[in-house]
N, C-alpha and C positions, 0 to 999 in steps of 0.2 A: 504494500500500500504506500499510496507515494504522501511525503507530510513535507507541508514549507516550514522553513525552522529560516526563520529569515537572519535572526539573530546568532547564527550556528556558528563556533569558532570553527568548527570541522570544513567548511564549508570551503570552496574555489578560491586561488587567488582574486581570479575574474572580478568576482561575486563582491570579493570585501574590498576592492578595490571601486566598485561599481556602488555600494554604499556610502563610503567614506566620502566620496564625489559628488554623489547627491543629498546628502546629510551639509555637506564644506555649502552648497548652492544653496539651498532651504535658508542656514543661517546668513550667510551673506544675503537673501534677501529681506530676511528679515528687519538684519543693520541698516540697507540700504533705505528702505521704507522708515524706518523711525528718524532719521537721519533726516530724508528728504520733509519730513513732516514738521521740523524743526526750521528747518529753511525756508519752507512754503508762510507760516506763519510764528513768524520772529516774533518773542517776548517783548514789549515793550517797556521802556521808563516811563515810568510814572509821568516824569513832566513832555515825553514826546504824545501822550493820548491825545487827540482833537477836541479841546469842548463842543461839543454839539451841538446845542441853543443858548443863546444868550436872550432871546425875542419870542415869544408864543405869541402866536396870534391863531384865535380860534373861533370858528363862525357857527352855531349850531341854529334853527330852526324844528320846527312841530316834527317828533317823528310817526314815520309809517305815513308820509303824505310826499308827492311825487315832485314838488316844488322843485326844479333845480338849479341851485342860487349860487355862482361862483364866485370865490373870495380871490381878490387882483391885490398886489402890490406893488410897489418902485421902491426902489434905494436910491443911493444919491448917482450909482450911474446911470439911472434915468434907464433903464431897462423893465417892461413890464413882465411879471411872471405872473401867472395864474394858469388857467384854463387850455394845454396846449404848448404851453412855455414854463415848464415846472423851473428852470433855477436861471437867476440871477447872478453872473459871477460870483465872485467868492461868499456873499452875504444869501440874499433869498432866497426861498426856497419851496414850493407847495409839497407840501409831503400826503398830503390827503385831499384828493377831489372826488366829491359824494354826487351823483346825480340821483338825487330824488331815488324812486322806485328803479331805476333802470340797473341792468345790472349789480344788483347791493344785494347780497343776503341778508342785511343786517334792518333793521327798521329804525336806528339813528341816524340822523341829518348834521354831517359834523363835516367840517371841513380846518385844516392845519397848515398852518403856513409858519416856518421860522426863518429868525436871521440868526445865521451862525457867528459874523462878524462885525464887530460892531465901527464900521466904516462911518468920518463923523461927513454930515450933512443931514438933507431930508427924505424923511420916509412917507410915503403915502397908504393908505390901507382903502381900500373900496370894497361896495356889494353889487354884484350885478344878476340881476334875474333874468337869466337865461328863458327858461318856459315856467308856467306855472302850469303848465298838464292839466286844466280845465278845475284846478284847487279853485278855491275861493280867493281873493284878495282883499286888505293886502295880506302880505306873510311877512310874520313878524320874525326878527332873526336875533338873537344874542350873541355879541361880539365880543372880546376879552381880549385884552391886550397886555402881555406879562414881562415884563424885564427880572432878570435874573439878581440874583442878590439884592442891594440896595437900592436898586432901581425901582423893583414890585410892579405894581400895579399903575401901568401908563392910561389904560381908557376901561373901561366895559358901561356897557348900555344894550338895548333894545333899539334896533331902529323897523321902520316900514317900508318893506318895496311893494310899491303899488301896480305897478303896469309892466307887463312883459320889457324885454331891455333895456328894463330902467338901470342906471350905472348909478352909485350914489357914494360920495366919499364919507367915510364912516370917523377915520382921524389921522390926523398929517401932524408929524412929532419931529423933533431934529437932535443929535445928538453932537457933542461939541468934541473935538479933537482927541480927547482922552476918552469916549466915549461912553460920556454921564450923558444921561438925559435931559435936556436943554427944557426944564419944566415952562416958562412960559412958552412955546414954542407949540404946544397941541391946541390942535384946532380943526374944526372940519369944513372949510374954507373949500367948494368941490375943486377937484385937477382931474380930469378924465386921465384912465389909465387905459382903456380899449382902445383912445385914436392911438397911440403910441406903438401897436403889437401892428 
């Protein structure tokens, strides 16, 4: 009767020559894979991580209603992001654009926009109602605007978009070289941000 004994001293030169080989491969790949996993993603220092937000800006509306309301911004190089144009050089950013019912599994009305850098000059923030999908109007939206650390809280309100592509500036704030928040400076004084795109 024939028996593998794979581990057999008794066994061929061939044989343990033909293990030892493929055992030396196995390990060396192993090396190789941990190795390259180190390389793919390097440890970082502490001070080289990216702060992420310095700015939230966050737009919500009624949910489970089809409204679809886009939040636009600018920075100071005058580039519009929102809807289609998600990032602004180094600063803005749309991180979350919600269309109403249309593709959303979710039945929250949220939309996110940050500035990761705080570039001084001025900032605009607007709402634009895309469609209101046969909702009622108007539709009432909740804005909040958050600067990090000592900054806090730059705006939050309630405003009204009444009529299908209506654009409306929600608040225009400016931050000064060291990039403090320039408190007299907020206002909602309109600047279309759609002619711009």
């Amino acid at each position: 009767m024939f028996t593998l004994d794979f581990f057999s001293t008794d066994s061929d030169p061939a044989g343990v020559s033909f293990r030892d080989v493929l055992f030396l491969m196995v390990l060396s790949l192993v090396v190789v894979i941990f190795l390259l996993t180190l390389l793919i993603n390097p440890i970082k220092k502490r001070n080289e991580v990216p702060i992420r937000t310095e700015i939230l800006i966050e737009a919500t509306w009624p949910s489970d209603t089809a409204y679809d309301v886009d939040l636009w911004g600018m920075g100071p190089d005058g580039t519009p992001v929102g809807w289609g144009i998600f990032t602004a050089g180094p600063s803005l950013n749309l991180e979350r654009d919600d269309r109403g019912k249309i593709n959303d599994l979710s039945i929250i009305n949220y939309e996110v926009m940050t500035v990761r850098s705080l570039d001084p000059g001025d900032y605009t923030i607007n709402l634009h109602l895309y469609s209101e999908f046969n909702e009622p109007l108007p539709v009432p939206v909740n804005v909040r605007v958050t600067g990090k650390g000592d900054m806090g809280e730059i705006y939050s309100g309630e405003v009204l978009l009444s009529r299908r592509k209506e654009e409306l500036t929600v608040v225009r704030f400016s931050l000064d070289e060291d990039g403090d928040l320039i408190k007299d400076s907020i206002h909602n004084l309109h600047k279309s941000i759609l002619s711009h795109r």
